[in-house]
Structure formats: C-alpha cells, structure tokens
C-alpha positions as YAML, in Angstrom:
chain: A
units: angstrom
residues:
- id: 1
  name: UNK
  ca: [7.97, -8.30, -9.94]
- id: 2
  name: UNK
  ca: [8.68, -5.32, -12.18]
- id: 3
  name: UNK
  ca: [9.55, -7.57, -14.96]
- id: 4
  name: UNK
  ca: [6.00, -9.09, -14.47]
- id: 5
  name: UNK
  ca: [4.08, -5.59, -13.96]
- id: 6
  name: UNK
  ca: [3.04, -6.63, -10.55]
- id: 7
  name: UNK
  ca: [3.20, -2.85, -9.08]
- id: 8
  name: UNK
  ca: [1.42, -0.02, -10.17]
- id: 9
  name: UNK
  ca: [3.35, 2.61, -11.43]
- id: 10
  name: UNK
  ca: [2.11, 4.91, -8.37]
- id: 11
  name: UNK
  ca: [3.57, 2.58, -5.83]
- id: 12
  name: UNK
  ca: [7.03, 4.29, -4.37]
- id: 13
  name: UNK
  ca: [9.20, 2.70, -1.92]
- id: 14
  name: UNK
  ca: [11.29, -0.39, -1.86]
- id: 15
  name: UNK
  ca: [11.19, -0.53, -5.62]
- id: 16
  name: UNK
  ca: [14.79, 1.13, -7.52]
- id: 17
  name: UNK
  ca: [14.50, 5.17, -8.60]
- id: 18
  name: UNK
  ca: [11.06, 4.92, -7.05]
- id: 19
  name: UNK
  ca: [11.92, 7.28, -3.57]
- id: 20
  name: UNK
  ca: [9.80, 9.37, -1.39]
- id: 21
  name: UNK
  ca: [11.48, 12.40, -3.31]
- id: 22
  name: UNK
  ca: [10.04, 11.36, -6.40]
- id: 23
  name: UNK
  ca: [6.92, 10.62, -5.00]
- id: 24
  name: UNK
  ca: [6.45, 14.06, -3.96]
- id: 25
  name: UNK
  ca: [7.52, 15.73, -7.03]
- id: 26
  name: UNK
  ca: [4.91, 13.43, -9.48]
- id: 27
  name: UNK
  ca: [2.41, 14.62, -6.76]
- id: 28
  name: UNK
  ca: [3.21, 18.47, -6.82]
- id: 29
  name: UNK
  ca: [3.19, 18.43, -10.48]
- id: 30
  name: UNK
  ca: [-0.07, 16.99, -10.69]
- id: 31
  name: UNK
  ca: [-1.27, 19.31, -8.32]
- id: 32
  name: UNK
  ca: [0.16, 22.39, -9.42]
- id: 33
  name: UNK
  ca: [-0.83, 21.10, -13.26]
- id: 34
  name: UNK
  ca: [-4.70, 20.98, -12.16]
- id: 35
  name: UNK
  ca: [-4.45, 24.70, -9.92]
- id: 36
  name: UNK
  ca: [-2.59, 26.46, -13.21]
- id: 37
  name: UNK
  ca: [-5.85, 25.26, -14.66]
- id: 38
  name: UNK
  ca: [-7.60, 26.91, -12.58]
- id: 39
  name: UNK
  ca: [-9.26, 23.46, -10.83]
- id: 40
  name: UNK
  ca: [-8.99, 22.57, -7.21]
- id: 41
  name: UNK
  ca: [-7.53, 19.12, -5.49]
- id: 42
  name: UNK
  ca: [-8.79, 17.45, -2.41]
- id: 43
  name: UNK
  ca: [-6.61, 14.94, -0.84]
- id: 44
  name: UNK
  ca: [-6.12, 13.14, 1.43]
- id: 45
  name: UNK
  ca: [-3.36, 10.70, 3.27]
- id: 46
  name: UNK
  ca: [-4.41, 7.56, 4.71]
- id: 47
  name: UNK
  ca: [-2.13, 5.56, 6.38]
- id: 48
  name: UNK
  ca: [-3.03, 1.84, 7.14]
- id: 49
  name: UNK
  ca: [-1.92, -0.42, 10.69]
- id: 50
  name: UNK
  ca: [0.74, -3.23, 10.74]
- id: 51
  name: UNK
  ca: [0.30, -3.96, 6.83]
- id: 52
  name: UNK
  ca: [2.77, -5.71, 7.11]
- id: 53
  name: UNK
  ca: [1.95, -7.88, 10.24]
- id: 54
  name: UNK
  ca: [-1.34, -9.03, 8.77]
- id: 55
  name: UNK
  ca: [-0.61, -10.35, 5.29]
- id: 56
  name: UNK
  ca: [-1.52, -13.83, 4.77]
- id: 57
  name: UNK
  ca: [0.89, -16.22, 3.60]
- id: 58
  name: UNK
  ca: [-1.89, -18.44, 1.49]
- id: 59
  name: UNK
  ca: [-3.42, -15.22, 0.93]
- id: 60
  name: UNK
  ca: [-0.19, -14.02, -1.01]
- id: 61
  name: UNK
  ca: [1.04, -16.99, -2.75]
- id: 62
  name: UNK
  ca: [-3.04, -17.25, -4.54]
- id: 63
  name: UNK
  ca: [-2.77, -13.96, -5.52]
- id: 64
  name: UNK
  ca: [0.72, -14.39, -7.08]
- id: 65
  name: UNK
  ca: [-0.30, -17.82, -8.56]
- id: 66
  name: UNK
  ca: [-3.01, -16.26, -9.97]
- id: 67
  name: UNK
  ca: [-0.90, -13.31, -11.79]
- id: 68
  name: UNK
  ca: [1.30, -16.32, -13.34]
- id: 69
  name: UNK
  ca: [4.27, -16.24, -10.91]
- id: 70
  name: UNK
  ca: [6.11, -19.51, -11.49]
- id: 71
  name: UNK
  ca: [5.63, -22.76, -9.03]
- id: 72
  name: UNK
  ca: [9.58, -22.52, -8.56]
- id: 73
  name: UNK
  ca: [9.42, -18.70, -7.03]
- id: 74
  name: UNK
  ca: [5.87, -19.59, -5.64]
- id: 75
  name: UNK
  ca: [7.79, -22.32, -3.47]
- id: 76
  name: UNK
  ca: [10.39, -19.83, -2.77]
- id: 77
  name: UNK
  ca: [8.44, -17.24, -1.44]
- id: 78
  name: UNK
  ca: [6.39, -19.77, 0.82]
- id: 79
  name: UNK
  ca: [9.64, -21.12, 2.51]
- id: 80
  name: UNK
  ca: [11.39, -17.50, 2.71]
- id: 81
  name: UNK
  ca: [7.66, -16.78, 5.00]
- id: 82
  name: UNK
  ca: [7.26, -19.81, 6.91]
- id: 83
  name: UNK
  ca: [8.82, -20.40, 10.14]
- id: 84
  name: UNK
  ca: [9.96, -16.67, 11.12]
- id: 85
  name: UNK
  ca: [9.66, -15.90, 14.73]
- id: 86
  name: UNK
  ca: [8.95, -12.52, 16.04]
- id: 87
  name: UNK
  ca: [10.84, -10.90, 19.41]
- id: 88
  name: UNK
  ca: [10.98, -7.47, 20.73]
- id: 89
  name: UNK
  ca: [14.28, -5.87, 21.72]
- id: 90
  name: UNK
  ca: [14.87, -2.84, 24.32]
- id: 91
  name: UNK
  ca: [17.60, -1.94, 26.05]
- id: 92
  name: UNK
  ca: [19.62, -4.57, 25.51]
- id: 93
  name: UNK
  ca: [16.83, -7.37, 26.47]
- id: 94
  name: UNK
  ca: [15.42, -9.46, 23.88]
- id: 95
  name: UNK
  ca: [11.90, -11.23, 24.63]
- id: 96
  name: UNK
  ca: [11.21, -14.51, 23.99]
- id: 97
  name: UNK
  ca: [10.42, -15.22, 20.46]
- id: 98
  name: UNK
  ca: [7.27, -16.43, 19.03]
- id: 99
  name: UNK
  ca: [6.05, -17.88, 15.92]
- id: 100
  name: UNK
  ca: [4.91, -15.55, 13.29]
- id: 101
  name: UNK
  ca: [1.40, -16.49, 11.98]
- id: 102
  name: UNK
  ca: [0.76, -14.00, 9.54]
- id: 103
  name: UNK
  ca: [2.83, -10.98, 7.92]
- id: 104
  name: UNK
  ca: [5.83, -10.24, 5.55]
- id: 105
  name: UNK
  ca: [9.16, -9.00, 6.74]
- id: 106
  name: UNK
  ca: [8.86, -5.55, 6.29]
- id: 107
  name: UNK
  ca: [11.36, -3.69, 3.60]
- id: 108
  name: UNK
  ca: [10.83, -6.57, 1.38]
- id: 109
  name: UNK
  ca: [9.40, -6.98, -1.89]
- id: 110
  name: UNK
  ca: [6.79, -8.66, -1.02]
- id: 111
  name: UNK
  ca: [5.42, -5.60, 1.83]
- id: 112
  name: UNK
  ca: [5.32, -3.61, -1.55]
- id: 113
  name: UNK
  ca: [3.29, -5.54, -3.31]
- id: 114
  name: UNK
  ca: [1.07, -7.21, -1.28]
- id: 115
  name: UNK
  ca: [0.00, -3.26, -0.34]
- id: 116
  name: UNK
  ca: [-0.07, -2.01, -4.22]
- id: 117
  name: UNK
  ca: [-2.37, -5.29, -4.68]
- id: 118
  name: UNK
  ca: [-4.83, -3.70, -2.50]
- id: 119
  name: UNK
  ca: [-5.54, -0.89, -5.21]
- id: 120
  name: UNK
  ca: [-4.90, -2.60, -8.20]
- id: 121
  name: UNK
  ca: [-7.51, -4.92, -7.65]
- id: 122
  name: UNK
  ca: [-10.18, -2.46, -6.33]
- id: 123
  name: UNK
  ca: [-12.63, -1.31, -8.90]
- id: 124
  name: UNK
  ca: [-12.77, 2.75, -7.40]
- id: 125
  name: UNK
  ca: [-13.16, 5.20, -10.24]
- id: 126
  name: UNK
  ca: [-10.24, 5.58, -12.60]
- id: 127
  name: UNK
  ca: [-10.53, 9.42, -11.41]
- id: 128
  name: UNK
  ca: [-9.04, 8.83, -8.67]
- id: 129
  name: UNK
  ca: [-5.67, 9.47, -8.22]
- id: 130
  name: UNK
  ca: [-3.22, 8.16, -5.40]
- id: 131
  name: UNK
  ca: [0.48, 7.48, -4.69]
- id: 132
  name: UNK
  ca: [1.58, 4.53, -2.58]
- id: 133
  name: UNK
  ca: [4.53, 4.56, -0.38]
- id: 134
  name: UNK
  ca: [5.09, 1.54, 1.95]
- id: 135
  name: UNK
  ca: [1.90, 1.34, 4.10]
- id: 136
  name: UNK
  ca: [0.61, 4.95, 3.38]
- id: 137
  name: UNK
  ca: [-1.67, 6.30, 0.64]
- id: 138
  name: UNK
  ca: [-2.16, 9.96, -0.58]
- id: 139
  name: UNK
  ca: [-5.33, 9.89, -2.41]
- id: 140
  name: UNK
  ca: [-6.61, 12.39, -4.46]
- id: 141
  name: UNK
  ca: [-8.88, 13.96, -7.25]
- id: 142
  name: UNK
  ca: [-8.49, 16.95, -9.49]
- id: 143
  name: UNK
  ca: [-12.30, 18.37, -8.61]
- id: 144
  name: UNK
  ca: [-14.30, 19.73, -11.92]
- id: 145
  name: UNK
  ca: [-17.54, 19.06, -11.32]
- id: 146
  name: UNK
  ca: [-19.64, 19.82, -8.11]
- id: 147
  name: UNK
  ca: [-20.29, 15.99, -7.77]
- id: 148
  name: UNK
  ca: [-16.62, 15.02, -7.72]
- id: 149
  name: UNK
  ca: [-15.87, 15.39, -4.03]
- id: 150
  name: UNK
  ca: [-18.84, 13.07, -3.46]
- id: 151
  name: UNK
  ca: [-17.12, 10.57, -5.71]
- id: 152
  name: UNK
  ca: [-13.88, 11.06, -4.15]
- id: 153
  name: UNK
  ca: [-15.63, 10.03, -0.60]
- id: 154
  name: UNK
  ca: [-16.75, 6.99, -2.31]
- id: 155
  name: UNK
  ca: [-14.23, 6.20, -3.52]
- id: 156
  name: UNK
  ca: [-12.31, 6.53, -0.14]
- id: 157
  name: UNK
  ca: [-15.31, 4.25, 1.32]
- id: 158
  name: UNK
  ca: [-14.56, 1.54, -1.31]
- id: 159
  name: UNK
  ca: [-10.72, 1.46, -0.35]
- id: 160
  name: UNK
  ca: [-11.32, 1.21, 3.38]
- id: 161
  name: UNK
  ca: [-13.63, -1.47, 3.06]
- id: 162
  name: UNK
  ca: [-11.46, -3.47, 0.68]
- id: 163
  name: UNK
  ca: [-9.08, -3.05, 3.23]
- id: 164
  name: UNK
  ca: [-10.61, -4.52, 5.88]
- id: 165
  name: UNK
  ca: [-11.58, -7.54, 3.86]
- id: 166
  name: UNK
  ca: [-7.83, -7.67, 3.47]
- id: 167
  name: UNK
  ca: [-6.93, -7.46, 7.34]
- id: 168
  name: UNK
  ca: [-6.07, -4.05, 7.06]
- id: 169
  name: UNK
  ca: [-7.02, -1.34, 9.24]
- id: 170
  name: UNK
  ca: [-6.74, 2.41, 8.77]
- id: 171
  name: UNK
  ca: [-4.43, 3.94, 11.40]
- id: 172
  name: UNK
  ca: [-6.71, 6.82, 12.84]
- id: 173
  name: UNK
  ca: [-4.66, 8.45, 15.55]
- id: 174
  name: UNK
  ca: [-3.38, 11.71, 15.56]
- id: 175
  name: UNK
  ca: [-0.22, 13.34, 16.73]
- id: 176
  name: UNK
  ca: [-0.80, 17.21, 17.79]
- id: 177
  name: UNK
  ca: [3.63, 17.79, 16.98]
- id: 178
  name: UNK
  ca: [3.41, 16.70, 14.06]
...
C-alpha cells in the first residue's frame, strides 16, 4: 500500500516509523512553527465509532480496484474478509460466535487505509491540516485571517458528513478523568 501511495502521509499507526510519538512531534512543530510566527491554531480531535466494524467489504475492494490494486491481491483481500465470525470473551467465557457482515480486523492494513481513504477523497480546503492515527483525527488550521475559523468549521462539517455517508459515526461521549 505504501509502494502504491495509498496513505496519506499524515496517516500514523499501523504503518512502519509512522508511531504515535512521531505523530505528536510533526504536530508540535507545526504548531509551535505557526505561534513563533506570531499566528494562532485551533484544533480539534475527533474520534470516530467502530471504524473498523462498519467498513464494507464491496465497499473496500471498489475503492482499491479503482486505485489499480491488482485482481490477484483484490481476490486476496476479499477471501482474507469473508467468513470471519465475531465472539466476545470475559472471564474466561466465550459467547457464541456470529458471522461478521461488515468490518476489517482491526490492526490490519486494511483499518488504516480504509480510514485515511476517508480524507483523501474529501474535497475540504487544502488549509486544513490533520493527522490520522487509527480511528482518531486531530484536525487543525494555522488561523490568519478572521474568516479562517469559519472555514475550519466547514471544513469539520464536510468531514462528518462524508463520514456518515461512509458508515461512520463521530464518537461524542465524554469522559470527566480523562
């Protein structure tokens, strides 16, 4: 997928020398670049629910048909997704398993990019900045003009609603301890 420039070069996680640590430190140098300037950031961090879970198998394999993936590693990819079964294990139970419908294993390739896919096919302003790590997003824009946090909301609008023609959903609760 790297070989084929399928991820963005902001999307972190499950991708080698691509960590959380070096996430952060592209972010804070950005950041701190644009305050030495004497400019201001607003961010945000959005986090999105069961990316993973939701994913469409046909939905996938047209999308990586349609960047020029190969009919070989297209058939691969549809037989690694097809039959997996789902069960929940707690304290030493397991559940009865189910057939999984929808969704990628998660830690796989594929979780990656189906969630980088998400923003490199949106058309939001090429202002906007963001970093992708797994199913999260920190979004932000260096502000220089008085209209640019007005942008930046629409630009968060455009995401959302992209997701949600994609299945996904925006994780919106809170946890006071953290």
């Amino acid at each position: 997928m790297n070989d084929n420039n399928l991820f963005r070069t902001q999307q972190f996680g499950f991708r080698a020398g691509r960590s959380t640590t070096l996430q952060l430190l592209n972010v804070m140098d950005l950041w701190t670049e644009a305050i030495d300037q004497g400019q201001s950031v607003d961010t945000t961090s959005l986090d999105f629910m069961k990316v993973f879970d939701v994913v469409s198998r046909g939905r996938m394999l047209h999308k990586m048909n349609a960047c020029g993936i190969s009919e070989t590693i297209l058939k691969w990819v549809d037989n690694f997704l097809v039959g997996r079964t789902y069960w929940v294990s707690a304290n030493g139970h397991d559940s009865a398993g189910f057939a999984a419908a929808s969704g990628i294993p998660q830690g796989s390739v594929l979780g990656a990019y189906s969630f980088s896919d998400l923003y490199k096919r949106s058309s939001v302003s090429h202002k906007l900045l963001y970093f992708l790590f797994a199913d999260d997003a920190k979004i932000f824009r260096v502000i220089k003009h008085t209209d640019d946090p007005t942008l930046l909301q629409g630009d968060l609008g455009l995401l959302c609603k992209i997701g949600v023609l994609n299945g996904f959903f925006l994780y919106t609760q809170t946890n006071a301890n953290t």
